[in-house]
matplotlib code that plots the C-alpha trace (Angstrom):
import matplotlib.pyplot as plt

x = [40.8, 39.1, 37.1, 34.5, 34.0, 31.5, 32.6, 29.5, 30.3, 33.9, 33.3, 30.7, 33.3, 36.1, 33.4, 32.6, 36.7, 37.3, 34.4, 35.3, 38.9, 38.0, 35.6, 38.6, 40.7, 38.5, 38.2, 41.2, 42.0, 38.5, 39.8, 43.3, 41.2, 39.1, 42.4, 43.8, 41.0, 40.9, 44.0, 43.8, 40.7, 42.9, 45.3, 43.4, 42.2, 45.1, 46.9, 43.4, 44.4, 48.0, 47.0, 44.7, 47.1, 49.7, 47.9, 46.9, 50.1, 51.6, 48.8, 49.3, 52.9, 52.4, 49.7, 52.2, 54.8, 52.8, 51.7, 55.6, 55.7, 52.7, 53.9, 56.9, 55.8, 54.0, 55.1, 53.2, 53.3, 50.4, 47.8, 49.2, 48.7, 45.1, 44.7, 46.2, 42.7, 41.4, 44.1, 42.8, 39.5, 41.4, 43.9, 42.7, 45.7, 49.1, 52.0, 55.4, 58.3, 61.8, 64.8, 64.4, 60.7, 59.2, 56.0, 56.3, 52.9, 50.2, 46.3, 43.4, 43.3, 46.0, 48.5, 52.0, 54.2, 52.9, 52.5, 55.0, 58.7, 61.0, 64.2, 63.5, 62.7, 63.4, 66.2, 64.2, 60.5, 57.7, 58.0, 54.9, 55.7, 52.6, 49.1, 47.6, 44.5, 43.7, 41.8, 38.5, 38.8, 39.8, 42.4, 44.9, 48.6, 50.9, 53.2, 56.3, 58.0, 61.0, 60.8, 63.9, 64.1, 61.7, 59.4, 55.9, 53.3, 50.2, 47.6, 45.2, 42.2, 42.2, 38.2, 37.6, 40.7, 38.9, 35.4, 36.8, 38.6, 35.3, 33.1, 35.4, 36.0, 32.2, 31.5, 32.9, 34.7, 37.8, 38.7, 41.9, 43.1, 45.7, 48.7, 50.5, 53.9, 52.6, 51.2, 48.8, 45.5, 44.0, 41.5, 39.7, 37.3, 36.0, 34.1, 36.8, 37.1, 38.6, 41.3, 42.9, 43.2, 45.3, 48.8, 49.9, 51.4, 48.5, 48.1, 44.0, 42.1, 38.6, 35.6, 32.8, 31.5, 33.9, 37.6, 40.1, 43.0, 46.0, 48.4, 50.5, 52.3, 54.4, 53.9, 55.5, 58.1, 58.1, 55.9, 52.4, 51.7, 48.4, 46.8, 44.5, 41.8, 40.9, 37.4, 38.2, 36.5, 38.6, 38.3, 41.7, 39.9, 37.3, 39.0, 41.3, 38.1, 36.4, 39.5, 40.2, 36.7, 36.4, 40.3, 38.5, 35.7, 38.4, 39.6, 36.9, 35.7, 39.2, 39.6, 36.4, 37.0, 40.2, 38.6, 36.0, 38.7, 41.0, 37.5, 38.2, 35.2, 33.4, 31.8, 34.6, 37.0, 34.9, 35.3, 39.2, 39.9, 37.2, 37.5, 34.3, 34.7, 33.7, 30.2, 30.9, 30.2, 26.6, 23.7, 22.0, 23.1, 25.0, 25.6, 27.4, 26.8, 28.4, 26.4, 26.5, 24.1, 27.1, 27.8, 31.3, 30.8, 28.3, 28.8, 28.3, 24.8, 24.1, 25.3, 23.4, 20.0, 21.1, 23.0, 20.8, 21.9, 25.6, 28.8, 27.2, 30.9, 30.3, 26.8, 23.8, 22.0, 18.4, 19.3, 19.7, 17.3, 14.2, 12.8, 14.8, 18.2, 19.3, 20.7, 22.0, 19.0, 16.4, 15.2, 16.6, 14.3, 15.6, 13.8, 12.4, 11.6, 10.5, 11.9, 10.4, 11.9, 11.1, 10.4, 10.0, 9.5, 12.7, 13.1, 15.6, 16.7, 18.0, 20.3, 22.3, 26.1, 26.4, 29.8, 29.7, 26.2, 27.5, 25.3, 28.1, 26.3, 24.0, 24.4, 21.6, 21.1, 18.5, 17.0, 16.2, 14.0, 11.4, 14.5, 15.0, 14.4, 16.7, 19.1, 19.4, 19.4, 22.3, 24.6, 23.5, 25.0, 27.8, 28.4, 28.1, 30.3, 33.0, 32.2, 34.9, 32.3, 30.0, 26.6, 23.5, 19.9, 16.9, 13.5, 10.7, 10.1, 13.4, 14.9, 18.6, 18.0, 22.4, 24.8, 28.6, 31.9, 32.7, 29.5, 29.3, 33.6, 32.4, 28.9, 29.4, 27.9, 24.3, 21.7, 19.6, 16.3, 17.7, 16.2, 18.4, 17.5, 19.2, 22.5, 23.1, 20.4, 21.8, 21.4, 18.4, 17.2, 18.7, 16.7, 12.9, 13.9, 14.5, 12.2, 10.5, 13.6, 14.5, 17.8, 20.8, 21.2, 24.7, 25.2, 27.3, 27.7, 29.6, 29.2, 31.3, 33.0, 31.6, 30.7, 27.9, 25.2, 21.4, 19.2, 16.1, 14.6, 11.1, 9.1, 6.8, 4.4, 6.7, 6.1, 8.8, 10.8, 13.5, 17.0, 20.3, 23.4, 26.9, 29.4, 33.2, 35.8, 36.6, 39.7, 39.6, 41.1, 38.4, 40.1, 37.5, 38.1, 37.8, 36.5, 35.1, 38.7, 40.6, 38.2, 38.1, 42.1, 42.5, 39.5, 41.9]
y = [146.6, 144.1, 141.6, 139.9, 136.6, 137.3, 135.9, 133.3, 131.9, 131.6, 129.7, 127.5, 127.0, 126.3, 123.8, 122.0, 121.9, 120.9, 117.8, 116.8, 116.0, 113.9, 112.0, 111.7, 110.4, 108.3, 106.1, 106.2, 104.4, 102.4, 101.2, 100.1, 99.0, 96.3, 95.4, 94.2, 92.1, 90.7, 89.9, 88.4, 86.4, 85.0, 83.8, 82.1, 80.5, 79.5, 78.3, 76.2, 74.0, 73.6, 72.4, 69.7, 68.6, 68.3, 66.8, 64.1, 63.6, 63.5, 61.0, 58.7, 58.5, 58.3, 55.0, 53.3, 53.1, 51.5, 49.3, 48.4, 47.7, 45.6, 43.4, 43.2, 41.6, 39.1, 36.0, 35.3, 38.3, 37.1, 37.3, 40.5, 41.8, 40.8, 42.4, 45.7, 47.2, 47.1, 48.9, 51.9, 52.0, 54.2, 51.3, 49.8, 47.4, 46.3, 44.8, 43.2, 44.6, 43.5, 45.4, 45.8, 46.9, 43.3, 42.2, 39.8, 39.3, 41.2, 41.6, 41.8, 40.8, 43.3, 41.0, 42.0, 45.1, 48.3, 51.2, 52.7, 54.0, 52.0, 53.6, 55.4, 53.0, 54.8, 53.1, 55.3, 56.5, 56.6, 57.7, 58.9, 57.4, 58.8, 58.5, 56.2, 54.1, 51.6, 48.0, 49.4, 52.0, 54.8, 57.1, 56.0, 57.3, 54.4, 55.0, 52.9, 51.7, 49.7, 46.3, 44.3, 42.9, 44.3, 47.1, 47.5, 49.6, 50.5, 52.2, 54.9, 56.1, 59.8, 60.1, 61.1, 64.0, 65.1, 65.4, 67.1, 70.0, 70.0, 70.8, 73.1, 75.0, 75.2, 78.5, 79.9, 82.8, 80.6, 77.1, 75.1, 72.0, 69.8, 67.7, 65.2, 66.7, 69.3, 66.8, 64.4, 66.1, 64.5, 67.0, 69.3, 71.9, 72.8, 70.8, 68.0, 69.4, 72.8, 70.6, 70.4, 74.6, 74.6, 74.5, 75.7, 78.8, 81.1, 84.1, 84.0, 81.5, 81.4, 79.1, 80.2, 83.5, 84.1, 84.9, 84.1, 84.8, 81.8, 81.3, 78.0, 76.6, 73.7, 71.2, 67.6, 65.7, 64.8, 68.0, 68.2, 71.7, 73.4, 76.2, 78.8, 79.9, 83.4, 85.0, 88.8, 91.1, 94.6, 96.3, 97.5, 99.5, 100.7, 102.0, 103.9, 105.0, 105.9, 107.9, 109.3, 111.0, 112.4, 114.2, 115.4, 116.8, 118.6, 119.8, 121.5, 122.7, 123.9, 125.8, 127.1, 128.0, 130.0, 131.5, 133.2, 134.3, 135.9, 137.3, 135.8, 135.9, 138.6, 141.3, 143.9, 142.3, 141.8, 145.6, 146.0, 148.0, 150.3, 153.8, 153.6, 157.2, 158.2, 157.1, 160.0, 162.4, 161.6, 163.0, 159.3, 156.5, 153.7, 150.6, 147.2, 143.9, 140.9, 138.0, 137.5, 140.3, 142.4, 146.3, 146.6, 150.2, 152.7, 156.5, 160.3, 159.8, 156.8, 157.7, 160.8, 159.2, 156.5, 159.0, 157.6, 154.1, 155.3, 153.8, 151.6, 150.4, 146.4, 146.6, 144.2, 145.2, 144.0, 146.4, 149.5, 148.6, 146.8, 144.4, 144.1, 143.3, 140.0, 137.3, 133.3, 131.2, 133.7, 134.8, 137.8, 140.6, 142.5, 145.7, 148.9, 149.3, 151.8, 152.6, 154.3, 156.3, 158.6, 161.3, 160.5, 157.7, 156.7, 154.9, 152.3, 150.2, 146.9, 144.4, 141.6, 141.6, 138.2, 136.2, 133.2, 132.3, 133.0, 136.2, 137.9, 140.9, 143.3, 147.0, 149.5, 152.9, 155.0, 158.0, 161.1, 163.6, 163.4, 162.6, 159.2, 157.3, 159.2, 159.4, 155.7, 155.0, 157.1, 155.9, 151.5, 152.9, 154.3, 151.3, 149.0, 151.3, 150.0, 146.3, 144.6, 142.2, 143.5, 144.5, 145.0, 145.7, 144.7, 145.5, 143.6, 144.6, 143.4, 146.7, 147.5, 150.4, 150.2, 148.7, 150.0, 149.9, 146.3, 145.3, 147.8, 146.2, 142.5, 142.8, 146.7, 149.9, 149.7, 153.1, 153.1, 151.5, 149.0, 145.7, 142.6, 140.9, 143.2, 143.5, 139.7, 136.9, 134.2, 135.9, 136.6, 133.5, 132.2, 134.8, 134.1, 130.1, 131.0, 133.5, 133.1, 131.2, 132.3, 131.9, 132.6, 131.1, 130.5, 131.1, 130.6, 132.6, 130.6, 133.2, 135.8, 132.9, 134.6, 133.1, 135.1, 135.4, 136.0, 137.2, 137.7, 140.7, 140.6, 143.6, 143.5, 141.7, 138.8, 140.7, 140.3, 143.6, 143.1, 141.2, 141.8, 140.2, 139.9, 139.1, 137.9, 136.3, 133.2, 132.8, 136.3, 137.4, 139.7, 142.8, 145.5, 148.7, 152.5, 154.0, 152.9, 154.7, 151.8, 149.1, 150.2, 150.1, 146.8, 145.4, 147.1]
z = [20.7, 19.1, 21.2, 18.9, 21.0, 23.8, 27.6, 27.3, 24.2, 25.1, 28.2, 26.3, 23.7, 26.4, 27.7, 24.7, 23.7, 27.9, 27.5, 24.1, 25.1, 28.7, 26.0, 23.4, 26.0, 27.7, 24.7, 24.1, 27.6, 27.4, 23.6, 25.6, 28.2, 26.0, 24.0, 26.9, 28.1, 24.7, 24.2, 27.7, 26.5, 23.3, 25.6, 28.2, 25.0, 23.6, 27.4, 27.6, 24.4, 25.0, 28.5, 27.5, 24.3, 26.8, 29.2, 27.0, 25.6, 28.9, 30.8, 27.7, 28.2, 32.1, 31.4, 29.0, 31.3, 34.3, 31.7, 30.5, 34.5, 34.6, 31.7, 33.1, 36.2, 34.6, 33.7, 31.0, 28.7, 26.1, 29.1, 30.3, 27.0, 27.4, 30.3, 29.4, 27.8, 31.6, 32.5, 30.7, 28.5, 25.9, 25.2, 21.9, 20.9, 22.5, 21.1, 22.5, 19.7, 19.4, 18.7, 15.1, 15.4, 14.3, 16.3, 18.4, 20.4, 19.9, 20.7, 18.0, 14.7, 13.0, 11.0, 10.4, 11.7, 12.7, 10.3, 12.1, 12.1, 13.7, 13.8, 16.8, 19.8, 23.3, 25.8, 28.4, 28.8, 26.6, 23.1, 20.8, 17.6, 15.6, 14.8, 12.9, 11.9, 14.3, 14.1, 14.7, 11.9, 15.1, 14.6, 17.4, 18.9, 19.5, 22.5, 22.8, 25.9, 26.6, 28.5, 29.9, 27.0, 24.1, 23.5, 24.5, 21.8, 22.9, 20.4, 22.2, 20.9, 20.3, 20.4, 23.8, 23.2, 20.1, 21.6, 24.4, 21.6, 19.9, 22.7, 24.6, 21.2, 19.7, 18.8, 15.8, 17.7, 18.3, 16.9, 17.3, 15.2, 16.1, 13.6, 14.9, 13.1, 10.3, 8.5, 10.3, 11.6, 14.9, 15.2, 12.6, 13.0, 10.1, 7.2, 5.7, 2.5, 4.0, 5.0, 1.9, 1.5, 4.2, 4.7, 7.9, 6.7, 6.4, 8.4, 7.4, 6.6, 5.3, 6.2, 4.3, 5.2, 8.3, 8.1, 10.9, 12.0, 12.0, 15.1, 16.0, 18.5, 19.3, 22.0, 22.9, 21.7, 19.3, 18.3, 18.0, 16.2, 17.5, 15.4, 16.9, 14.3, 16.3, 14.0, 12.7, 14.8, 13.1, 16.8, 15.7, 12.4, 14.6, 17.2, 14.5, 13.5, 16.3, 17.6, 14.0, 14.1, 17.7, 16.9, 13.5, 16.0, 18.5, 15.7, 14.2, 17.6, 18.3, 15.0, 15.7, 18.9, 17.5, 14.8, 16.7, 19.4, 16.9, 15.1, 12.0, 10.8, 12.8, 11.1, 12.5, 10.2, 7.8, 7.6, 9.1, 6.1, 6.5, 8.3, 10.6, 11.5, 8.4, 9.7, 12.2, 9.2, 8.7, 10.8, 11.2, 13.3, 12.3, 14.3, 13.5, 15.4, 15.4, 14.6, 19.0, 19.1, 20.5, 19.5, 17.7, 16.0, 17.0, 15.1, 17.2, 16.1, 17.0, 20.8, 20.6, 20.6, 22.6, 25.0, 27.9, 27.5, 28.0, 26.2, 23.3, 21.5, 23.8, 24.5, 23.6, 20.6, 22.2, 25.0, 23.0, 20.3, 21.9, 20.1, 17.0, 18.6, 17.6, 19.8, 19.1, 18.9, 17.8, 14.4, 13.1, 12.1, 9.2, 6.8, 7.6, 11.7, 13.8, 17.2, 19.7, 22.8, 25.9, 23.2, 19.5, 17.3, 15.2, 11.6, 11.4, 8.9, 9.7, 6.7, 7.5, 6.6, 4.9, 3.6, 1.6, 2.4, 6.8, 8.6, 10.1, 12.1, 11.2, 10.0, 11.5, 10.1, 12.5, 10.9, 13.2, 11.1, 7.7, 5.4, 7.2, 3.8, 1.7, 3.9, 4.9, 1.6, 0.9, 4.1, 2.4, -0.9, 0.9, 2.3, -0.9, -2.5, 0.4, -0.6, -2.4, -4.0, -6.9, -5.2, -7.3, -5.6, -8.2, -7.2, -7.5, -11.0, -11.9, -12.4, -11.1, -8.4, -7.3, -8.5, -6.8, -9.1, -8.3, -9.6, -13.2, -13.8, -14.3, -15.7, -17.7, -17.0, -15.8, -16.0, -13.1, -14.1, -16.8, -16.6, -15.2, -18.3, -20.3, -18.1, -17.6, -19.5, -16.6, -13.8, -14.3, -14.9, -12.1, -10.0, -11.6, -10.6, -7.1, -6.1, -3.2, -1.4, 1.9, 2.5, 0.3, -2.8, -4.5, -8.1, -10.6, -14.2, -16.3, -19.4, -17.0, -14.8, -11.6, -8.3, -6.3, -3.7, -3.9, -1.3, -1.3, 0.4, 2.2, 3.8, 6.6, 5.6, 4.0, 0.1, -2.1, -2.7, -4.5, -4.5, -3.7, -5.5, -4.2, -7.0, -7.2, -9.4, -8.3, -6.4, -6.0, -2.1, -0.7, 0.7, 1.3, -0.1, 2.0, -1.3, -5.0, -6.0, -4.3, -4.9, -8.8, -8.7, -7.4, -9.9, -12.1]

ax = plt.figure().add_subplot(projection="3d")
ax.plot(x, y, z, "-o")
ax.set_aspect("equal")
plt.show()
């Protein structure tokens, strides 16, 4: 039964994976959340225009009808004409028209007919006829109204509506511009020449540095077209973003979470293939860890001198071994140790099992009597034997001390005691450049297309003793042999 995942670290997983999806979702509602209020926001800001346009639109149709009544109601029309300015500051000219659009009376100076079109004079109501420029050099809006008789136009300035736009709308996260039709602007936000780069039918429209985004909408009638310049804030890419990279992160801690459950990468499987009772054979004892600090294989032996500390096959290396058991968040203590019970002093010998750069576990080979050496040394090249990648151990003279069958197939047969210059030129240089290193080192020979692993090995006293090589063809699928006959025929 294979149970490679401790219960702490699968509750601290479950914990992380639990937390990291209430913070996933949590933005995901908060991102909703803030879209909402700011499409809110761009709404309020575009009802707040359309309100004041038609407002104004509305007041000045309201004022040029009381002032149709006023005229009407007096008898002469030239000084009610006069008058009319008081009857609204905003009124700038007034003229009496007939029915085909002539002027009849008028105030100011402006000789002959309105700039205007005349084809359409209401029966009924006020009409907006357009905007134009008035006497004083203004833009104006004439408003037409019928008499008994005739037609009253009044021009209104349009300054006070344009200041009003300008002041309500003086940041540069929203701007609105108003046309009188598509084609006549009464109010502008941006510089004058920018004028002439639009057309009305952009979706995006840039002033200088700043981009915004184009909306319109029609009001009146006859229609005034408002457009809504709205800055780009890309919340939208951001949030994609945001969201993108916290399900990448589930992810990860998911697969993770997965992987270590199902022991992918424990050092048990490292070694499915592997009959551990053949460990059972041998007269020391031979534990593997997991990289938890957690017991998976412990031989006879092995529970022989540690028949005190009962069933070991689950059980925390630190509390079988002492002080060289190795748990998460402390530094492993690998090399030649001595262990020391109620009766004897023991030998051990402690190596990581290492894949692709990752520390997996441990193996631990005790030694109970005066051949403890010798015989450790003979269970380690036992076990690189079982490797499926090429192991070679170089001492610190540079001389090849083991090398399994993986090892003597890619790089040829090696005598015990050759140098590593003489077996592969590469390697070996790639070794004298990285003594010293402390962690694993990848390599590549590109003369034998290989991909490997070199560790350095330290005693004691932090000395250099030697190095150990792990080689592989790249591409190659790693299933560990039970003897050097299997792993020679599938090299083979």
């Amino acid at each position: 039964m294979k149970k490679p995942l401790t219960i702490n670290s699968a509750w601290l997983m479950f914990i992380m994976l639990f937390f990291l999806s209430i913070i996933t979702m949590l933005f995901v509602v908060e991102f909703r959340f803030l879209k909402g209020i700011m499409n809110d926001y761009e709404e309020t800001i575009r009802q707040v225009a359309i309100n004041k346009t038609s407002f104004f639109l509305n007041n000045l149709q309201g004022i040029a009808e009381g002032a149709a009544q006023k005229v009407d109601g007096h008898s002469d029309r030239n000084a009610a004409l006069k008058e009319l300015p008081l009857f609204d500051h905003r009124i700038t000219g007034a003229y009496i028209l007939d029915a085909s659009g002539r002027v009849k009376n008028r105030t100011g100076s402006l000789t002959g007919d309105l700039p205007l079109p005349k084809s359409r004079l209401p029966r009924q109501g006020s009409l907006i006829l357009g905007v134009h420029t008035g006497n004083n050099g203004q833009m104006v809006v004439t408003v037409v109204t019928p008499l008994e008789k005739d037609w009253l136009a009044l021009d209104f300035s349009i300054m006070e509506f344009q200041q009003e736009l300008t002041q309500e709308f003086l940041d540069n996260t929203c701007k609105v511009a108003v046309f009188a039709g598509k084609e006549t602007p009464v109010a502008w936000p941006f510089e004058r020449e920018l004028l002439d780069q639009f057309s009305g039918r952009e979706e995006k429209f840039y002033a200088g540095q700043l981009t915004y985004d184009v909306s319109s909408v029609t009001v009146g009638d006859p229609p005034w077209q408002l457009y809504f310049f709205l800055r780009e804030n890309n919340f939208d890419a951001y949030r994609i973003i945001t969201i993108m990279l916290l399900l990448f992160a589930l992810y990860c801690c998911l697969y993770q979470f997965l992987v270590e459950l199902w022991g992918v990468n424990s050092a048990r499987t490292y070694f499915e293939n592997i009959d551990f009772n053949i460990f059972n054979h041998v007269h020391e004892g031979v534990i593997i860890s997991n990289n938890a600090g957690r017991i998976l294989f412990a031989n006879q032996a092995a529970h022989d001198i540690f028949s005190a500390k009962g069933p070991l096959k689950g059980a925390k290396l630190r509390e079988v071994l002492g002080h060289i058991g190795d748990t998460p968040g402390e530094k492993n203590r690998y090399g030649t140790l001595t262990l020391k019970t109620a009766d004897r002093l023991l030998e051990a010998i402690h190596s990581p099992i290492v894949k692709k750069g990752k520390v997996l576990g441990a193996v631990t080979v005790i030694g109970t009597g005066g051949r403890e050496e010798e015989t450790c040394g003979r269970v380690l090249c036992r076990l690189m034997e079982a490797l499926p990648q090429g192991a070679i151990y170089v001492d610190r003279n540079h001389r090849v001390i083991q090398a399994n069958l993986m090892a003597r197939c890619y790089l040829g047969s090696m005598e015990t005691g050759i140098s590593i210059d003489a077996v592969d030129p590469e390697l070996a240089g790639f070794i004298y450049r990285n003594m010293g290193s402390r962690s694993v080192k990848r390599v590549h020979l590109n003369s034998r297309n290989l991909n490997g692993e070199v560790i350095f090995v330290y005693d004691e006293e932090g000395i250099y003793a030697g190095t150990l090589v792990l080689l592989e063809a790249p591409g190659q699928e790693v299933y560990p042999a039970s003897t050097p006959e299997q792993a020679g025929a599938k090299t083979g």
